[in-house]
Backbone bond lengths (Angstrom), bond angles and torsions (degrees), N, CA, C in turn:
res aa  C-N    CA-C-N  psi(-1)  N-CA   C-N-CA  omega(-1)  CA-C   N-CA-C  phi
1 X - - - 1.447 - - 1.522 107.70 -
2 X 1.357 127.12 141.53 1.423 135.04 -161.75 1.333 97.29 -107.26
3 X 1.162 106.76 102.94 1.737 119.52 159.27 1.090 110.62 -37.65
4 X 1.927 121.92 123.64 1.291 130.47 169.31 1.967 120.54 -83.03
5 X 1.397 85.51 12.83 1.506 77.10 176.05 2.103 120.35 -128.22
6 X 1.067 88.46 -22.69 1.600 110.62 149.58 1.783 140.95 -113.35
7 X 1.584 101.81 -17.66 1.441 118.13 -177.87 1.634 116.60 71.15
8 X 1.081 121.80 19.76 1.383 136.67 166.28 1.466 109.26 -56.35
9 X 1.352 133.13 135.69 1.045 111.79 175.45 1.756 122.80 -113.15
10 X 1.689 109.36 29.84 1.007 131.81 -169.21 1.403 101.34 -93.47
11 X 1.348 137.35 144.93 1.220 121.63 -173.55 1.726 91.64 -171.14
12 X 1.416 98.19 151.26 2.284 89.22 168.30 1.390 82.58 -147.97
13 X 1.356 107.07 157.46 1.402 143.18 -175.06 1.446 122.11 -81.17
14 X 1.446 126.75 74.98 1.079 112.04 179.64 1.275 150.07 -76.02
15 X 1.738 108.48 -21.46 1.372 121.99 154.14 1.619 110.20 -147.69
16 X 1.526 105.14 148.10 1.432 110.74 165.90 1.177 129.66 -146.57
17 X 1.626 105.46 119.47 1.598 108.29 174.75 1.421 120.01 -97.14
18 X 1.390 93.44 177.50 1.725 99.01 157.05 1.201 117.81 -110.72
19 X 1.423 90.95 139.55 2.102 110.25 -156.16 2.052 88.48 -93.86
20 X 1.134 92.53 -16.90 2.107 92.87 -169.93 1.569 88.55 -174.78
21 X 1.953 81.73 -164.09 1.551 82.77 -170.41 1.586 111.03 -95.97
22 X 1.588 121.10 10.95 1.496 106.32 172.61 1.513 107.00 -151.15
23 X 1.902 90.82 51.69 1.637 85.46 -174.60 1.750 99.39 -158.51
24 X 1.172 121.79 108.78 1.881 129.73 -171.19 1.584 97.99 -87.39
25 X 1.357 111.28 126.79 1.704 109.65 148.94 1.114 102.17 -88.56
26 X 1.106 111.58 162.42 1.516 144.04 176.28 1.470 109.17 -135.67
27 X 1.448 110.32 129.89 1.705 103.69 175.45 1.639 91.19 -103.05
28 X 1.002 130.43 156.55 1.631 132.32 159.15 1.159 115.34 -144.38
29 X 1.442 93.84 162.44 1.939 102.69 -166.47 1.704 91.49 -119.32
30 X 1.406 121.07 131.39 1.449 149.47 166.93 2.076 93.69 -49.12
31 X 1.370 90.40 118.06 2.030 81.41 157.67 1.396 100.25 -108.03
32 X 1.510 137.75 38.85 1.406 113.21 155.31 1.659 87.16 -102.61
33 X 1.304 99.00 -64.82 1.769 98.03 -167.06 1.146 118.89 -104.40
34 X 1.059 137.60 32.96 1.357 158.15 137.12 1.237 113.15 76.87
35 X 2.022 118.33 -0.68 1.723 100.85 142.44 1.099 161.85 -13.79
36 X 1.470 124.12 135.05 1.806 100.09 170.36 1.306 115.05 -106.06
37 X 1.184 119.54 -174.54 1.523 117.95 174.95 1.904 111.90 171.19
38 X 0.944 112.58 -179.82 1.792 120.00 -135.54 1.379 102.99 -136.88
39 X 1.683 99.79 109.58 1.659 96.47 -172.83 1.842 94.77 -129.79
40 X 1.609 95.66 165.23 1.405 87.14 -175.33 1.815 101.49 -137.75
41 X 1.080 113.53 136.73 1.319 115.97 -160.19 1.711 85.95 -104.76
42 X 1.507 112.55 145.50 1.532 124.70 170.83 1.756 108.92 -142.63
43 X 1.581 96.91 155.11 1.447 87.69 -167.96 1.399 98.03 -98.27
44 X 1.284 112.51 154.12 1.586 123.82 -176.67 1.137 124.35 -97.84
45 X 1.343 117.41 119.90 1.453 129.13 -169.74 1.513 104.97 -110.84
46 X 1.441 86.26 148.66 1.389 95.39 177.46 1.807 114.14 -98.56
47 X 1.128 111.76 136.34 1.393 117.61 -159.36 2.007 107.72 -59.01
48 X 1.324 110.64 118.91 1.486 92.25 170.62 1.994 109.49 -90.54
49 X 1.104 96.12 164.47 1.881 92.69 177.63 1.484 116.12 -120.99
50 X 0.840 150.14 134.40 1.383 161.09 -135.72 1.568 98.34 -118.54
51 X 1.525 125.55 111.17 1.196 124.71 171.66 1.627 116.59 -86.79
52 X 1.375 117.77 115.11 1.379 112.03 -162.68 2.026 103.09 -78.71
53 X 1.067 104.63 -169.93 1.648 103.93 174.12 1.070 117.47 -84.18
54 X 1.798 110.92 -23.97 1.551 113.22 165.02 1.485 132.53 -49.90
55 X 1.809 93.29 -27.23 1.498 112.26 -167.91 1.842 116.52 101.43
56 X 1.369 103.47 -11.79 1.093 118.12 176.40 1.874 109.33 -62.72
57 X 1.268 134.25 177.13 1.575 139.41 -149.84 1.568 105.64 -155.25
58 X 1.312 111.84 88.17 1.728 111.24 163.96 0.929 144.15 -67.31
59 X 1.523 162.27 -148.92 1.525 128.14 85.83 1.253 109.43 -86.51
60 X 1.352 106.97 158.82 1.160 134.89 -176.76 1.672 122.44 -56.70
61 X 1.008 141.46 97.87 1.282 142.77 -178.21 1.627 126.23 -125.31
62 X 1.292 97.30 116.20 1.709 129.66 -174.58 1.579 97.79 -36.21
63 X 1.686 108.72 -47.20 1.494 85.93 -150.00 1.617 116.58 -81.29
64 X 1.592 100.32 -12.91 1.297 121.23 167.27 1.811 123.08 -44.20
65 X 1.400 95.09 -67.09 1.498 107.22 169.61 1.910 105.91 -61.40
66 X 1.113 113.63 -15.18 2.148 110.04 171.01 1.631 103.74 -82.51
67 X 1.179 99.84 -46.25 1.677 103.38 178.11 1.454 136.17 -47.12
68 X 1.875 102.13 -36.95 1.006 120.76 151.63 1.739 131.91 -65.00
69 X 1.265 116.69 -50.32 1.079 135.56 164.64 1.897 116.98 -36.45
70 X 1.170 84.29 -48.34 2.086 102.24 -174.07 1.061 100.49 -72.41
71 X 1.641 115.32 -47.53 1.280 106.82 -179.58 1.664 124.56 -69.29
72 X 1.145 128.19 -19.44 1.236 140.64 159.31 1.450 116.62 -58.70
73 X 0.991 96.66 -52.01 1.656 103.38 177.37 1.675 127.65 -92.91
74 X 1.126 108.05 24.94 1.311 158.35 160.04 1.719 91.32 -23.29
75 X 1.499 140.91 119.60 1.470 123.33 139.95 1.370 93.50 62.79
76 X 1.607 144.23 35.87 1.446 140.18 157.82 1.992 96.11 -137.88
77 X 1.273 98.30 144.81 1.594 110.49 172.66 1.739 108.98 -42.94
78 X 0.962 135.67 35.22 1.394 132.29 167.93 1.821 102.00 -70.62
79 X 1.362 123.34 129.07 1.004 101.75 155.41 1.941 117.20 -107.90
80 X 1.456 106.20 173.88 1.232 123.04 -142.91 1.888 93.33 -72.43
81 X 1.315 113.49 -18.32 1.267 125.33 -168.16 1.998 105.63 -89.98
82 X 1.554 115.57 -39.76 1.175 122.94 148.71 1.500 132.51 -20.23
83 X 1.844 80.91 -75.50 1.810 91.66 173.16 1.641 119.30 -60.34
84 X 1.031 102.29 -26.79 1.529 111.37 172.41 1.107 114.25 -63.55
85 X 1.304 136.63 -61.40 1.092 132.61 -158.76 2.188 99.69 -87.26
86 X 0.939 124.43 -25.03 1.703 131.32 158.60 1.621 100.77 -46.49
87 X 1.437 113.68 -68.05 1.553 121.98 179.35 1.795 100.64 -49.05
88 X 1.314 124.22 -50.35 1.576 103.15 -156.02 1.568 81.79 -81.70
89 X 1.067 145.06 -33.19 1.678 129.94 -149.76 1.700 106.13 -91.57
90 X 1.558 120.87 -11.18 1.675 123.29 159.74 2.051 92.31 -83.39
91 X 0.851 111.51 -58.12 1.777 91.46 -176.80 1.439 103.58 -49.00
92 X 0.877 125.76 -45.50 1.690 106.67 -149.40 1.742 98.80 -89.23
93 X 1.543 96.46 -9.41 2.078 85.25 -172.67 2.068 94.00 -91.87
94 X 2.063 103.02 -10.52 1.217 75.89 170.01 1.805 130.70 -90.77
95 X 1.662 107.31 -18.38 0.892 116.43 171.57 1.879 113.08 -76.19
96 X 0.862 142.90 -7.29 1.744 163.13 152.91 1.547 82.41 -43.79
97 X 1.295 107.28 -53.25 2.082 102.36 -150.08 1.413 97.68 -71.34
98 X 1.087 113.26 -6.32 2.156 99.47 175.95 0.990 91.81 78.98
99 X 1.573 155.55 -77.88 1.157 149.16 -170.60 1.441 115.61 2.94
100 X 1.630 127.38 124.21 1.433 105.82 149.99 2.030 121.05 -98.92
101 X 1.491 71.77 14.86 2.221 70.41 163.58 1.502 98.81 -155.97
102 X 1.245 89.00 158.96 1.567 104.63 -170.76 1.611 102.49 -134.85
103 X 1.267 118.19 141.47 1.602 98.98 174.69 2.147 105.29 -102.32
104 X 1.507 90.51 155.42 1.598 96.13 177.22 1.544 122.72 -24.12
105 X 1.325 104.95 -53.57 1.579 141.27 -163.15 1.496 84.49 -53.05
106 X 1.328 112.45 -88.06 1.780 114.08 -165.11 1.728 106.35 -48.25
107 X 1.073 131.89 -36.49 1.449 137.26 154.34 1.742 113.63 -23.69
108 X 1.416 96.80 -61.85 1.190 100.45 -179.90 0.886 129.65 -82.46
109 X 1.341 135.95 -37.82 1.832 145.53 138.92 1.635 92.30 -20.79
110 X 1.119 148.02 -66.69 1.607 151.46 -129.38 1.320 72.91 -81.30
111 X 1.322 125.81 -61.13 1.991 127.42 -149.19 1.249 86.18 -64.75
112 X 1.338 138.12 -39.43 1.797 123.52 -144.67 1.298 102.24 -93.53
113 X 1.562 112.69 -33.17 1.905 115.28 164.80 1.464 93.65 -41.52
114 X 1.411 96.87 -83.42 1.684 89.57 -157.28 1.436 131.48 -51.74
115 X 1.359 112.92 -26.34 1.718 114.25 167.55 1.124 113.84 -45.44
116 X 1.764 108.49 -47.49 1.683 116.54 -170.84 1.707 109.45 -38.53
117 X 1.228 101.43 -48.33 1.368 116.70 -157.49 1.627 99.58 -97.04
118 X 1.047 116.18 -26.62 1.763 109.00 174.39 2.051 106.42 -75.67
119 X 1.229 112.84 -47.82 1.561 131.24 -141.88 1.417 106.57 -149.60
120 X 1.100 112.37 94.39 2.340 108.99 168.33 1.665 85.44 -41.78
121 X 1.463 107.33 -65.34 1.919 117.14 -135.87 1.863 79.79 -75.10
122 X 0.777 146.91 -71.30 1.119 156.74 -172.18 1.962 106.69 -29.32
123 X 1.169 101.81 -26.14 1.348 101.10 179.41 1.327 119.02 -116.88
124 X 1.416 109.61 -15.11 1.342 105.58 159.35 1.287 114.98 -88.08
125 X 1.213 126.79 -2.39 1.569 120.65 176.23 1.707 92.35 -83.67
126 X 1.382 120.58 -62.19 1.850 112.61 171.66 1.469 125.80 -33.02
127 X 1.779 93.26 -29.91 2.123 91.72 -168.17 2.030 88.30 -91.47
128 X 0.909 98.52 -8.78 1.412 81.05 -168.67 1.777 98.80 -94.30
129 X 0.922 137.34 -18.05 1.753 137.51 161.41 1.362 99.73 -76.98
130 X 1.311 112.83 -50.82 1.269 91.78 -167.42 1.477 139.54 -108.11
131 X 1.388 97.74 15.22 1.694 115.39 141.54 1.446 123.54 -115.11
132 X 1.469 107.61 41.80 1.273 118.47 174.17 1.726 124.21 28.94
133 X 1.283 116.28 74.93 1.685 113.70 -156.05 1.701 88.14 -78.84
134 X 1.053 110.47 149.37 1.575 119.84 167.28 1.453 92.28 -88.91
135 X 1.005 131.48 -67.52 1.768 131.53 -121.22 1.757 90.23 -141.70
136 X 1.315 72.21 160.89 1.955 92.56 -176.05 1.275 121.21 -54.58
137 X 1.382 97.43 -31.80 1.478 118.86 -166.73 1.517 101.91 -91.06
138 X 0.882 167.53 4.70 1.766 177.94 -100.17 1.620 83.95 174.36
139 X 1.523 112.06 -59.00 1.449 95.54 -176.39 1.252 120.15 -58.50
140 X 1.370 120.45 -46.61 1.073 132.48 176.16 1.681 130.76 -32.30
141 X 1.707 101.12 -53.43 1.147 119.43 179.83 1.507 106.61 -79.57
142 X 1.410 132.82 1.62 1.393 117.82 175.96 1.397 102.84 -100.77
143 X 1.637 122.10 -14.34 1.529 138.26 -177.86 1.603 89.66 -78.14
144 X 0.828 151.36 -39.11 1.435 157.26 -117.15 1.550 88.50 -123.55
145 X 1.472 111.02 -33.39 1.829 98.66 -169.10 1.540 108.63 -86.63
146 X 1.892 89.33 -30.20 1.446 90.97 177.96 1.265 122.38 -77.47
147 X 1.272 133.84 0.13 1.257 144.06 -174.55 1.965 109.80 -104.66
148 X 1.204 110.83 -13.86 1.319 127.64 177.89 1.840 115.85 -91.88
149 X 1.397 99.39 -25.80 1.307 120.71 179.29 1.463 114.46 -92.72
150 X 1.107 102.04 13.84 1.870 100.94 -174.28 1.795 100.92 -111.41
């Protein structure tokens, strides 16, 4: 690591924590001029891209898939720490898949598993946007599966 205050590129490691869960400080001490200074190591991901239904190509973003989620769980006992941990465990099973594209669709299947099991109302408010129900009866029959599945 290249010292920002002489440009030496000698440096030793004197302590290192973890700042989170995918990111190390490092304090280090300069061996030309015997400074310290504060580096932070992160692990590198490779970007996944989100194939929309248009056919169009995103990247992939966490807070997007939470936004949805909150909003589902909207005015029901979800707590804020829940949705959190639903949001990090669909990123990481999508980045797990090696994949560098994913389409919307399986995105949304991933969110509606986990509602099932977080929120009934919470997931039928998601299946119902996001399989666009026309009619009462579409609603009906997804109330009907969930009620068959218990």
């Amino acid at each position: 690591m290249k010292c920002l205050y002489c440009g030496c590129v000698d440096s030793k490691v004197i302590d290192s924590r973890s700042a989170d869960d995918m990111t190390i400080r490092r304090r280090r001490e300069c061996c030309g001029c015997g400074r310290r200074f504060t580096t932070y190591e992160t692990i590198e991901t490779t970007p996944v891209l989100v194939i929309k239904n248009d056919g169009s190509r995103q990247q992939l973003e966490a807070d997007k898939i939470k936004k949805g989620i909150v909003k589902a769980c909207e005015k029901r006992p979800v707590t804020a720490e829940a949705i959190d941990r639903l949001t990090e465990r669909i990123v990481k099973e999508i980045y797990n898949s090696m994949e560098a594209e994913v389409s919307s669709k399986t995105i949304g299947e991933m969110v509606m598993a986990g509602l099932k099991d977080l929120d009934e109302v919470a997931y039928v408010r998601y299946a119902s946007v996001y399989r666009s129900f026309k009619d009462i009866s579409t609603f009906m029959e997804e109330l009907q599966k969930l009620l068959e599945n218990k």
